[in-house]
N, C-alpha and C positions, 0 to 999 in steps of 0.2 A: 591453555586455550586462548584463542585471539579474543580481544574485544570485540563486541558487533557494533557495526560502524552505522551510525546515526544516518539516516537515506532523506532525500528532501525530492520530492518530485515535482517538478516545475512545467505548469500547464499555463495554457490560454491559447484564443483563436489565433489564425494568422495573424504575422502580424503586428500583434501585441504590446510586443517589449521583451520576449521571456531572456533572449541573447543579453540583450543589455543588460536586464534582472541579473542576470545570470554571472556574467561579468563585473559587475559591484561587489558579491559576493564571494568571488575568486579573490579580487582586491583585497576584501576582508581579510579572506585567509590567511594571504601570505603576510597582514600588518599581523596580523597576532601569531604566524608561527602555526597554524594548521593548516594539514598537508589534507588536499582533496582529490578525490577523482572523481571522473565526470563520465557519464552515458548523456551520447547526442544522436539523436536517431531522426533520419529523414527520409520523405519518404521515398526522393529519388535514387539513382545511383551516386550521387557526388554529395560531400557536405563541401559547399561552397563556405563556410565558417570554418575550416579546419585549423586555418593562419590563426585564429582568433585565440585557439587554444593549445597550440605550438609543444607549451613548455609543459601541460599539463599530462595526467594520467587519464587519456581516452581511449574509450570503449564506442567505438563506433557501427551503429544498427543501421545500416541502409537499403534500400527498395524496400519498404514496407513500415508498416504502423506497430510500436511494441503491442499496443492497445487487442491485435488482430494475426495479421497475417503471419508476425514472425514472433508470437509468443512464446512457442514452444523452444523455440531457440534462443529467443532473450534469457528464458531462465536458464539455460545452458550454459550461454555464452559470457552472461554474469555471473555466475558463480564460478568460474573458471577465472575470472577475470577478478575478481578481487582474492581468489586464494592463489594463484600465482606470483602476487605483487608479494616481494619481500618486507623484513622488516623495516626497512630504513622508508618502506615506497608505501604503505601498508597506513590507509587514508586515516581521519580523523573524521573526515566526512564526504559524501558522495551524493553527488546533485545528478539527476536525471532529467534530461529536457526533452520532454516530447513531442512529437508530430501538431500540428497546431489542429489536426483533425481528431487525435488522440482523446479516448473517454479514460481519466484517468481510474477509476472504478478497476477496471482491468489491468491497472499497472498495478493499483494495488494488490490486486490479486494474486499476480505472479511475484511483487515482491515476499507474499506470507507465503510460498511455497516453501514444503517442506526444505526443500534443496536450498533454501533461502535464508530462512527465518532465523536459522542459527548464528551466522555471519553478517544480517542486516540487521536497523532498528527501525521500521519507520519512522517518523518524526513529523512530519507535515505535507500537506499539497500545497503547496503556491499557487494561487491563480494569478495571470494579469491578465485585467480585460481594457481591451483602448478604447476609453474613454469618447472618444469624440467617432466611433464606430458603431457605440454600444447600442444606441435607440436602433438604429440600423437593420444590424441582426437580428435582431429579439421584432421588426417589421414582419407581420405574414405579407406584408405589398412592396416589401425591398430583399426578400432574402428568402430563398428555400426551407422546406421542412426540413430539409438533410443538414441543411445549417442551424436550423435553432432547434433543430436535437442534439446536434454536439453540443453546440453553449451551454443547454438547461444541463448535461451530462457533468460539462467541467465546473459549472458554478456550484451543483449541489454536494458531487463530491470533496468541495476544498474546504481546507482548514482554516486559511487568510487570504482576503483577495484585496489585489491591490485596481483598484482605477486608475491606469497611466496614463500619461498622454492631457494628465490635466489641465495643462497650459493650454490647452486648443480650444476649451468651451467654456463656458461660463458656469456663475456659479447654480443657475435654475437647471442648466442638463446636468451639474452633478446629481442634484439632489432627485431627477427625476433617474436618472444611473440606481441611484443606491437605493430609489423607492421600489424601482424592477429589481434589483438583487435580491431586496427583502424577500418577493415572492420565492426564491425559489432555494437561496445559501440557508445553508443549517444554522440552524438559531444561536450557535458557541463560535461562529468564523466570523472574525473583528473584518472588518473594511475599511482599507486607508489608502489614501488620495496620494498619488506623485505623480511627477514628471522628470521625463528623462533616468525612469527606474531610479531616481533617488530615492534612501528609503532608509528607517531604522536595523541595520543589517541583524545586529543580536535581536531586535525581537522580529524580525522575519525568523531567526532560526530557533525560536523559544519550539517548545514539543508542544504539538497539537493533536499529537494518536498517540494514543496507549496502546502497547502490545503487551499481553496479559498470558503469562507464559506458569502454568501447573502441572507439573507430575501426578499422575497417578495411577499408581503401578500395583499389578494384582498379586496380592501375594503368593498366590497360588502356580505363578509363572515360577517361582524359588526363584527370583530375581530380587528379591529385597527381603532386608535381615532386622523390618521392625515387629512390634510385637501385636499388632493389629492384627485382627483375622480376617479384614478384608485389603485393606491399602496404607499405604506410608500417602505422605503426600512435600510436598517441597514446593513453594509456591515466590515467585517475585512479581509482587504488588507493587501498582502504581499508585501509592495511599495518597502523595501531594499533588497530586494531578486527574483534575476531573473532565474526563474527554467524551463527546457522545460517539466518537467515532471508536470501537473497538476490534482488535483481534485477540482471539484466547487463544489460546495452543495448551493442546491437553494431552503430554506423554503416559504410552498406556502400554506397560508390558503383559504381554498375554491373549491369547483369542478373544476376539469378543461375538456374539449371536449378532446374526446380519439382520434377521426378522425383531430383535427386541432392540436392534441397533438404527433402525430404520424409524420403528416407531417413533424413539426418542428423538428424532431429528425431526418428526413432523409436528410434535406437542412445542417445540418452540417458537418464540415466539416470533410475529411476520416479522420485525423489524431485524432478521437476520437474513444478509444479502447474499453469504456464500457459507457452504463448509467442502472442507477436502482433507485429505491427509492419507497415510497409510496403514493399513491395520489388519492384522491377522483373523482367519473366519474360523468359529468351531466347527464349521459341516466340511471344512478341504483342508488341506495343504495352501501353503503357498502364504507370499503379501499380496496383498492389493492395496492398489491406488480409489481411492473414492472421493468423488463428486456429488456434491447436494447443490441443488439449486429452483428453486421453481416448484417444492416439492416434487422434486423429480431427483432418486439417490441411484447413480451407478458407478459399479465395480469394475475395474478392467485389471487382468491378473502381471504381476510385474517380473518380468524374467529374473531378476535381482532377487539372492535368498535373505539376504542379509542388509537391512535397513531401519533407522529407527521407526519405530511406531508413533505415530501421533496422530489427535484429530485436531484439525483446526477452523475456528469459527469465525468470519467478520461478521458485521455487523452495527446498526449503529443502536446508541442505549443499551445494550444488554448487560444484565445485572449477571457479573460474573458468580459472584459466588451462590446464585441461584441457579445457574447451567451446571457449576460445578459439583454443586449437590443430586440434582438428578439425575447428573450421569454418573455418579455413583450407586444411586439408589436404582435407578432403572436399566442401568447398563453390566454396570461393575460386581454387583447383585445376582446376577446371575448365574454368573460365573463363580 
């Protein structure tokens, strides 16, 4: 089985820097012998940057936002796109730059799809925000609602955010920059100053999400040969690394009750932004695909007989091995 290839998404408004970012980082690569490939997604018909990245492995998304319009195809069209590349081609790591109107939230999202999560790792959001634009945007008397809803969208969901463009302002609009970030960046994403996307390349690419990935499989499926009378379990912990940002992915052979499946999704706690995954119902036939969100859980039934089952959760703080437990106890239990 392939390695899952460490994913880096690189956001910010127009504008920015993310190209340039983006660029330093390729340089990286090839000084140390890591081979990358790259998702550039625009939202016109052309990437006028194509020349940029010539020699590279691109995946190119255009007319439209991965964020939105063409999501349902982005996780398509990526996952096709990194299991086709051979072994010789077959990344180390994988940089996604997106729409400078892009809410990364949503990127992460389709990155933890099931069709995904096997073959990706998360690893960080990048933000660049420009510096000497920053007061600007975040103006309700120089800039649109539509605009400082995207911003507050990219700042809160990043993991490191860089200020570019330093060289254009002084030192009193940095500090009033990083005094507006404070409101709104999560309290674990460092903040650091460059220009001209210069920047400490290895700790831009240090891991800032945990993906928190557990088996638990019913014995009663005869799918497992331990000696428990309810689940075996196989679990890879991320014990050195403490992230608030998390996804759990929780493999589950067997039906599970949609009415005591439901409940337990509502007893947790708000600070969980999605759940989805696939899973088999006691009262039918068939997989299903399910969506949680907003307390609001639905099912759409999947032509496909044959799929893994998993439920998977984002969210930010959540105490794994407390989800883990009650969806044993409240789910797993039942059955």
């Amino acid at each position: 089985m392939r390695k899952r290839v460490p994913a880096y998404i690189i956001t910010g408004f127009l504008g920015s820097g993310k190209t340039t970012v983006l660029q330093k980082m390729l340089s990286y690569c090839k000084q140390n012998d890591l081979k990358a490939a790259i998702v550039v997604n625009e939202v016109g018909e052309t990437n006028v940057e194509q020349d940029l990245f010539a020699d590279e492995h691109v995946l190119e998304l255009l007319n439209g936002c991965i964020c939105c319009s063409i999501q349902t195809d982005f996780t398509k069209e990526l996952h096709s796109f990194i299991t086709s590349l051979g072994e010789e081609e077959y990344p180390d790591l994988l940089f996604i730059e997106s729409t400078g109107i892009a809410n990364p939230l949503e990127i992460i999202d389709t990155l933890t799809d099931p069709q995904l999560i096997e073959c990706l790792d998360l690893y960080s959001v990048i933000n660049i925000v420009d510096g000497s634009k920053f007061i600007e945007y975040q103006s309700i008397f120089s800039s649109s609602k539509e605009v400082r809803a995207v911003f507050e969208s990219q700042i809160t969901s990043s993991s490191i955010i860089m200020i570019n463009k330093s060289d254009l302002i002084d030192q009193k609009i940095v500090e009033k920059v990083r005094k507006n970030l404070a409101e709104f960046k999560r309290e674990d994403a460092p903040v650091i100053e460059t220009s001209y996307g210069e920047m400490n390349v290895e700790h831009l690419l240090e891991r800032r999400i945990s993906i928190h990935r557990t088996s638990l499989a019913l014995h009663k499926a005869g799918n497992c040969s331990c000696k428990d009378e309810h689940t075996c379990t196989i679990a890879d912990h991320d014990h050195h690394h403490n992230h608030s940002f998390k996804a759990i992915k929780i493999d589950v052979t067997g039906p599970i009750d949609r009415i005591t499946f439901e409940k337990w999704l509502q007893k947790l706690p708000n600070t969980l932004v999605r759940g989805k995954g696939i899973v088999r119902l006691t009262e039918t036939i068939g997989l299903f695909q399910f969506q949680y969100s907003s307390n609001q859980l639905q099912f759409t039934r999947l032509k496909a007989t044959n799929m893994d089952l998993c439920v998977i959760l984002i969210g930010i703080q959540l105490n794994v091995m407390q989800i883990e437990n009650s969806f044993y106890e409240a789910v797993l239990s039942e059955n």
